[in-house]
DRENMIMAR-593173 format. One line per field, with one value per residue: residue number from 1; residue in one letter; x, y, z of N, C-alpha, C in turn. Coordinates in steps of 0.05 Angstrom, whole numbers, plus 5000, padded with zeros to 4 digits. Example, Ala and Ser with C-alpha at 12.3 -4.5 7.8 and 13.67 -1.06 7.14 Angstrom:
<sites>
lodo 1/2 $
kolmi a/s $
n.c1 5264/5257 $
n.c2 4886/4955 $
n.c3 5156/5142 $
ca.c1 5246/5273 $
ca.c2 4910/4979 $
ca.c3 5156/5143 $
c.c1 5264/5258 $
c.c2 4934/5001 $
c.c3 5156/5157 $
</sites>
This chain:
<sites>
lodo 1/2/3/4/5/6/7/8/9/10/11/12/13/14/15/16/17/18/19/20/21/22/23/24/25/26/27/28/29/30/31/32/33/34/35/36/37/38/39/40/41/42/43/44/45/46/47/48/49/50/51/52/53/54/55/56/57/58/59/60/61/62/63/64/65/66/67/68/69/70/71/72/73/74/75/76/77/78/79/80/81/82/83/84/85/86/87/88/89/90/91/92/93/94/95/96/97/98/99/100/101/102/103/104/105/106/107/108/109/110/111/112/113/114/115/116/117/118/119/120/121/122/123/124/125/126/127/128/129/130/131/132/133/134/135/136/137/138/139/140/141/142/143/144/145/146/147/148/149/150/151/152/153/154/155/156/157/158/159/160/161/162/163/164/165/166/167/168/169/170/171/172/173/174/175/176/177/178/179/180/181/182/183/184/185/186/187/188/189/190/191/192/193/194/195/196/197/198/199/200/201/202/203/204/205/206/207/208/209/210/211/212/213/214/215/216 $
kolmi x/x/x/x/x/x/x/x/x/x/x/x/x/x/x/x/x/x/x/x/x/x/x/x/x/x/x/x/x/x/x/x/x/x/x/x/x/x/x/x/x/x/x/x/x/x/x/x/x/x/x/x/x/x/x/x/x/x/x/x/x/x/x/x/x/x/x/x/x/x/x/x/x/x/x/x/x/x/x/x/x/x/x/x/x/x/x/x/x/x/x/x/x/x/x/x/x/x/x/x/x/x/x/x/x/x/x/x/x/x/x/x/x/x/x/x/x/x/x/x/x/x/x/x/x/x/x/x/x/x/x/x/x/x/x/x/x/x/x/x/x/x/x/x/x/x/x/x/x/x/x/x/x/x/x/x/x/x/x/x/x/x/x/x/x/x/x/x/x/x/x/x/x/x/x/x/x/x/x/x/x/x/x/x/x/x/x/x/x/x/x/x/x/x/x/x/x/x/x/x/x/x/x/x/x/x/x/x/x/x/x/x/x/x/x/x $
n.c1 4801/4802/4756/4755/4700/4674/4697/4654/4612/4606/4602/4561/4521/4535/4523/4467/4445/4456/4419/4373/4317/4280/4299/4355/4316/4299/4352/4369/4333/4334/4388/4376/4339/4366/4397/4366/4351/4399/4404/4351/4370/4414/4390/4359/4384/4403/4359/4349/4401/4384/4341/4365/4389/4359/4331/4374/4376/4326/4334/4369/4342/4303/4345/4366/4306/4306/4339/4329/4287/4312/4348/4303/4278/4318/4330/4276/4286/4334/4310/4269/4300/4330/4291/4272/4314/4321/4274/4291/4335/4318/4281/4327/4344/4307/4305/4354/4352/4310/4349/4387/4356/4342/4395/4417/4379/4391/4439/4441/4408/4452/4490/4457/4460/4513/4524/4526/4554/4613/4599/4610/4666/4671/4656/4608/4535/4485/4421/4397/4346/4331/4348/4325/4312/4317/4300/4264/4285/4297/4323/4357/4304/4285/4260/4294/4315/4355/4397/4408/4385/4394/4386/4438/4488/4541/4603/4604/4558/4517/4470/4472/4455/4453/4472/4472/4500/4492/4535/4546/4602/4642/4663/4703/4673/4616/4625/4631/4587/4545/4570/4560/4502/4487/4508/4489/4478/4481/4520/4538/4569/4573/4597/4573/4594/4596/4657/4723/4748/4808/4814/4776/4781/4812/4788/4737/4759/4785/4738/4711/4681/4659/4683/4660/4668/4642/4670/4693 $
n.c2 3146/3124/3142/3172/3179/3140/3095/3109/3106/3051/3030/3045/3020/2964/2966/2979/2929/2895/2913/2930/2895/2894/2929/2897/2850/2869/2888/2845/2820/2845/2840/2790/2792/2811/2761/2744/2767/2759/2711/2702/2736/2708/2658/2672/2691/2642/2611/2637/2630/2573/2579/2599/2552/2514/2536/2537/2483/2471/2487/2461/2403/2429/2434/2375/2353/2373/2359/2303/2302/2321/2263/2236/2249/2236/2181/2164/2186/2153/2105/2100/2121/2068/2036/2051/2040/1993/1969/1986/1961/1904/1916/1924/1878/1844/1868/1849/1789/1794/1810/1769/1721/1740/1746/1699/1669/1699/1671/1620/1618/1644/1602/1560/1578/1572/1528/1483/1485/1487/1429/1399/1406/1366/1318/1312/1316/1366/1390/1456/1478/1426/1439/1442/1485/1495/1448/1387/1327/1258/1233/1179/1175/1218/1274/1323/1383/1412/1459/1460/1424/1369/1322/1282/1255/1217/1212/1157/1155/1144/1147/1204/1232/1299/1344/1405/1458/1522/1576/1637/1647/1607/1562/1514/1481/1484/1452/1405/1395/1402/1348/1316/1318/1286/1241/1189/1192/1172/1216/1260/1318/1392/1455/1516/1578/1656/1662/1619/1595/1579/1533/1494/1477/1434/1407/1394/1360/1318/1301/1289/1323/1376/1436/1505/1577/1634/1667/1634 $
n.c3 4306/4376/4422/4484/4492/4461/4487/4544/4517/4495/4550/4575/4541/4560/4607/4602/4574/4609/4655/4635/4624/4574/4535/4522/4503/4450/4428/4416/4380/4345/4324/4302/4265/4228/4218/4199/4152/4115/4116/4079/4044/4016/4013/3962/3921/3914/3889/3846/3822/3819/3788/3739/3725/3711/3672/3629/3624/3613/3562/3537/3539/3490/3448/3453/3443/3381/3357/3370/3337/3282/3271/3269/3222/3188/3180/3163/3112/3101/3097/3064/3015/3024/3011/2960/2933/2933/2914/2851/2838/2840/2796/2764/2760/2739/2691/2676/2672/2630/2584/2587/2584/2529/2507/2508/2469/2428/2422/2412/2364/2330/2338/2307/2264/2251/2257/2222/2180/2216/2236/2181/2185/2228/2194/2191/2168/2161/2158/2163/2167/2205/2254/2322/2372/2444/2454/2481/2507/2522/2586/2614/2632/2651/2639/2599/2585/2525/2493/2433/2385/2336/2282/2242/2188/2182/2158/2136/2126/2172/2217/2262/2326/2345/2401/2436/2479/2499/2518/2551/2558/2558/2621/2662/2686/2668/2623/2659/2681/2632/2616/2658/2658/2605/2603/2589/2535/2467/2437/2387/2420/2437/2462/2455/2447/2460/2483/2505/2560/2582/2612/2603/2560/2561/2595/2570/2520/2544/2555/2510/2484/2440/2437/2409/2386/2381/2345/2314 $
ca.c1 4817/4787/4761/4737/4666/4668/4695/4637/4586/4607/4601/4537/4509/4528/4500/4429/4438/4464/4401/4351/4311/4264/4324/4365/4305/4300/4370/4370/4312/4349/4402/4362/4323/4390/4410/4343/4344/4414/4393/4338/4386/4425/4363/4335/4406/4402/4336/4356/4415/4370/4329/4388/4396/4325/4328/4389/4358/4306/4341/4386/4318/4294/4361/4359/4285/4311/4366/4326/4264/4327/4350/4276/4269/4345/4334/4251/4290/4346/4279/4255/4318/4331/4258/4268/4337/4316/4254/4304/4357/4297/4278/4351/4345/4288/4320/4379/4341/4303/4357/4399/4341/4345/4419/4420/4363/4414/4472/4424/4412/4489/4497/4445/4468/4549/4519/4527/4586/4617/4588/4628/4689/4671/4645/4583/4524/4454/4405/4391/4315/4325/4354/4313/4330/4306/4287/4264/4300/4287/4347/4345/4267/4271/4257/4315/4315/4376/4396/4405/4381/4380/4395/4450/4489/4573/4615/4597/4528/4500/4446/4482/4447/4481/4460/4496/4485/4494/4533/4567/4627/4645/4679/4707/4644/4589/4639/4628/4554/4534/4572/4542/4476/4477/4534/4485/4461/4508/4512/4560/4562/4576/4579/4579/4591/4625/4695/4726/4762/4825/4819/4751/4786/4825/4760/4730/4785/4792/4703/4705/4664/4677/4677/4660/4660/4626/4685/4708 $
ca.c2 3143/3111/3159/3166/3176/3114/3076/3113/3091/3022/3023/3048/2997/2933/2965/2975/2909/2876/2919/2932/2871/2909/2934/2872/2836/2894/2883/2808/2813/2864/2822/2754/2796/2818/2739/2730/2780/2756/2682/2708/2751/2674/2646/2691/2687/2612/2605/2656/2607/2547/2589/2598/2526/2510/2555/2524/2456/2473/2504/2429/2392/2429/2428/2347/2348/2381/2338/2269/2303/2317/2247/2215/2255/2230/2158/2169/2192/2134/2089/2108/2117/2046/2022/2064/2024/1960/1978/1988/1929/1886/1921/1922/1841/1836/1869/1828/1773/1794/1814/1738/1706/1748/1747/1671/1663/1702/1656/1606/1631/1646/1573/1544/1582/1568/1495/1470/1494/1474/1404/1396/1398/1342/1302/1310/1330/1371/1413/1483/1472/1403/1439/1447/1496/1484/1422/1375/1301/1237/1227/1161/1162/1244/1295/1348/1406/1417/1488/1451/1388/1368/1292/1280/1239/1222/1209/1136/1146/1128/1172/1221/1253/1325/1360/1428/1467/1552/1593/1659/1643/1564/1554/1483/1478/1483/1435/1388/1394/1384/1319/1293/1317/1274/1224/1166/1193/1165/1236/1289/1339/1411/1476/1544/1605/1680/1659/1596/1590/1563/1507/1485/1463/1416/1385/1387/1346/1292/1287/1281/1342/1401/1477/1528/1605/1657/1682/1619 $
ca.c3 4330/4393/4435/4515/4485/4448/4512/4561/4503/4503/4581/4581/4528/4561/4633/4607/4563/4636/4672/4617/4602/4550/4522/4523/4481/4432/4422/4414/4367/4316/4305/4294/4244/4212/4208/4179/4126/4111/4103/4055/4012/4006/3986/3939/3911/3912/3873/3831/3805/3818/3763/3719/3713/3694/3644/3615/3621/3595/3533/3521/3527/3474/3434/3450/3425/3356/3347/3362/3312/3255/3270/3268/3194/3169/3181/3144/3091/3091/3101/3036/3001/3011/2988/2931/2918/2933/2888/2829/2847/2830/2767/2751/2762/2714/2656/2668/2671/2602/2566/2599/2564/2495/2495/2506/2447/2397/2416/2401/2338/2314/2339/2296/2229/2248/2263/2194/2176/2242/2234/2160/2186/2237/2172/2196/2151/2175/2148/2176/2173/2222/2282/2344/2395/2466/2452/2503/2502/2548/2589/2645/2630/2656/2599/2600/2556/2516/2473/2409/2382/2313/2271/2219/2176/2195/2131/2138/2113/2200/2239/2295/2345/2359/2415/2448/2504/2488/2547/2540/2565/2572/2633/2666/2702/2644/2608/2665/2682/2609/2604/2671/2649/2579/2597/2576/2513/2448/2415/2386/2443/2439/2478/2440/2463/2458/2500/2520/2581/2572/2631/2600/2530/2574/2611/2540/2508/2564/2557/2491/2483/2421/2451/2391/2397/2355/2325/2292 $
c.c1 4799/4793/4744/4703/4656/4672/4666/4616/4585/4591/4575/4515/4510/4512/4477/4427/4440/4426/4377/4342/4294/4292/4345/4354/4307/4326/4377/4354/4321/4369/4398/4350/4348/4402/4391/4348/4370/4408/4370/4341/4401/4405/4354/4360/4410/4385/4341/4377/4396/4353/4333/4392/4380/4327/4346/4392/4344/4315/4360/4374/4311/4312/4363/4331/4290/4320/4353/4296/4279/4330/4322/4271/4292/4341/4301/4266/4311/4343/4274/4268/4323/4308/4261/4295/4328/4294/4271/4326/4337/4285/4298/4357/4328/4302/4334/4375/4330/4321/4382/4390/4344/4376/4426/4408/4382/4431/4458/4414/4434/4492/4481/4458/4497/4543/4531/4554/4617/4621/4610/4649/4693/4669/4612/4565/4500/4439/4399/4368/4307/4335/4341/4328/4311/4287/4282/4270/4290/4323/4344/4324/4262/4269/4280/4315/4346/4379/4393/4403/4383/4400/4413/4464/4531/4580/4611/4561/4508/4485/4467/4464/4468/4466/4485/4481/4504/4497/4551/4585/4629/4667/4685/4682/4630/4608/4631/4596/4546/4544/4561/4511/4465/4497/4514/4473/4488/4495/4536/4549/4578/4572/4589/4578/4615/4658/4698/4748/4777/4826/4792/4754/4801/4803/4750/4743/4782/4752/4697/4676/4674/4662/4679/4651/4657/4643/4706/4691 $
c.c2 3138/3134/3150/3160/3153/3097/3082/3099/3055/3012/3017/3031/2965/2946/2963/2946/2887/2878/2918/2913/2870/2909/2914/2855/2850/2891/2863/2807/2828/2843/2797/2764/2804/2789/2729/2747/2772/2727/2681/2709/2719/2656/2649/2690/2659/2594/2623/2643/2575/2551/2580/2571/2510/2510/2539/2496/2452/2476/2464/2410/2402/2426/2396/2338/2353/2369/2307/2279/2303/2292/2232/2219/2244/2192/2150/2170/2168/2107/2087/2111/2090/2025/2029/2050/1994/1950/1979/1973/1912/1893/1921/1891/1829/1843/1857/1803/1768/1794/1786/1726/1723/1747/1711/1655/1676/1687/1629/1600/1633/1611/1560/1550/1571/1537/1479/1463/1478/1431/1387/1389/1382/1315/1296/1327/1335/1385/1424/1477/1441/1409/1460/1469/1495/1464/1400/1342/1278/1219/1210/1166/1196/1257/1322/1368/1416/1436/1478/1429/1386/1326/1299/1258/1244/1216/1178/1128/1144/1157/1180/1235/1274/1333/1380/1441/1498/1563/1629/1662/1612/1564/1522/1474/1469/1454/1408/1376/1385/1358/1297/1289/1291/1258/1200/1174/1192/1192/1247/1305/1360/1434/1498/1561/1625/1672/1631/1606/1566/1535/1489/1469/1441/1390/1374/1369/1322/1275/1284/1310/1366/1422/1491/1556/1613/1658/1662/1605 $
c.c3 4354/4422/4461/4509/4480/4472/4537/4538/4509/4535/4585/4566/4537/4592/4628/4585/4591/4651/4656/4607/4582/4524/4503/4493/4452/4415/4395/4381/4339/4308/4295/4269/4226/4201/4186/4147/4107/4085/4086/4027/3998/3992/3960/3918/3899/3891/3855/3809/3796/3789/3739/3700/3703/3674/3626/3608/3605/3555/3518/3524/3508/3447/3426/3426/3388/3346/3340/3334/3283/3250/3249/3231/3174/3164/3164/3124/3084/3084/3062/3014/2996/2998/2968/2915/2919/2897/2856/2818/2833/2805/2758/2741/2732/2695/2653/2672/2641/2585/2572/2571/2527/2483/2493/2478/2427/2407/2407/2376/2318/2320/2324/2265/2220/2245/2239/2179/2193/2245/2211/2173/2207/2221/2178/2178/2175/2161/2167/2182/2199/2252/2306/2363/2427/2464/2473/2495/2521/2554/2618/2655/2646/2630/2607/2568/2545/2496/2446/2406/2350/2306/2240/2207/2185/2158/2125/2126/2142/2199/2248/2294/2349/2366/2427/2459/2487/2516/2538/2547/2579/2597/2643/2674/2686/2632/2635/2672/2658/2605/2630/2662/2618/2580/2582/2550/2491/2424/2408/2401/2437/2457/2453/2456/2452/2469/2510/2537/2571/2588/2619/2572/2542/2585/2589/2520/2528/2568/2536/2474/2462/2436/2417/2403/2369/2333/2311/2271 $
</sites>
């Protein structure tokens, strides 16, 4: 409750702040040091967060650093994974390359023993012992190598040349390649192989060309 005391105090504080110029300064100087110590506490408060956020900087640089060093070791390792696939793609090539060439040399083989047989029921005669396999020919003065070669006799008593190309599956294609490849040579022409393609007995037929497979 606001009492006379408190109003004579008042009184008497602004007279000697009016009269007192000791006083006055004394005053003055307390509460500047009160704004100061104020604007300190704000500071010290201020840097104190400014800290804070350092710190927590600091902490998602080193989280970042972790993350791009996992990275750097995932992509080493997907590095090396695919050298190590490539590496095995290419040995996968070779064997199927080797085993191309060895599966090509047995159809090569079944085609020379069926040859004979085969041949008969064209009226054509041969002996087993006369037929060549990758035999090399002279075709428009180049030398072309052809799967089978061998010489026989037609029912007429003449020479034939029979040559045949060996694929493992005859399609229209092979049927057309081999008859550009040997169109000028006057031969019996053949392809052999595991499967005929049905559009390839058609090309075969209109080139004058016989398709045999294994399993006849």
């Amino acid at each position: 409750m606001y009492s006379m005391y408190d109003e004579e105090f008042k009184k008497g504080m602004l007279r000697m702040l009016k009269e007192d110029e000791e006083f006055r300064y004394a005053v003055a100087g307390l509460i500047g040091l009160e704004d100061i110590r104020a604007s300190v506490a704000r500071l010290q408060d201020s840097v104190a967060k400014l800290e804070d956020s350092v710190a927590r900087l600091q902490d998602s640089v080193a989280k970042l650093e972790d993350s791009v060093a996992r990275l750097q070791d995932s992509v080493a390792r997907l590095i090396d994974t695919q050298t190590k696939t490539e590496l095995a793609i290419a040995s996968l090539r070779k064997d199927v390359g080797r085993l191309a060439n060895n599966f090509g040399f047995t159809l090569e083989e079944i085609a020379a023993t069926k040859l004979p047989r085969l041949l008969m029921d064209e009226g054509i005669t041969i002996r087993r012992g006369d037929i060549r396999l990758r035999y090399h020919i002279r075709v428009d003065n180049k030398e072309r190598e052809v799967d089978v070669y061998v010489k026989g006799k037609g029912r007429d008593g003449k020479d034939i040349t029979i040559i045949g190309e060996v694929k493992g599956r005859i399609d229209r294609s092979d049927v057309r390649r081999f008859d550009e490849a040997f169109k000028n040579i006057d031969a019996f022409k053949f392809i052999f192989g595991h499967t005929i393609r049905p559009e390839a007995e058609g090309e075969a037929a209109e080139r004058g060309i016989r398709l045999y497979a294994t399993y006849i």
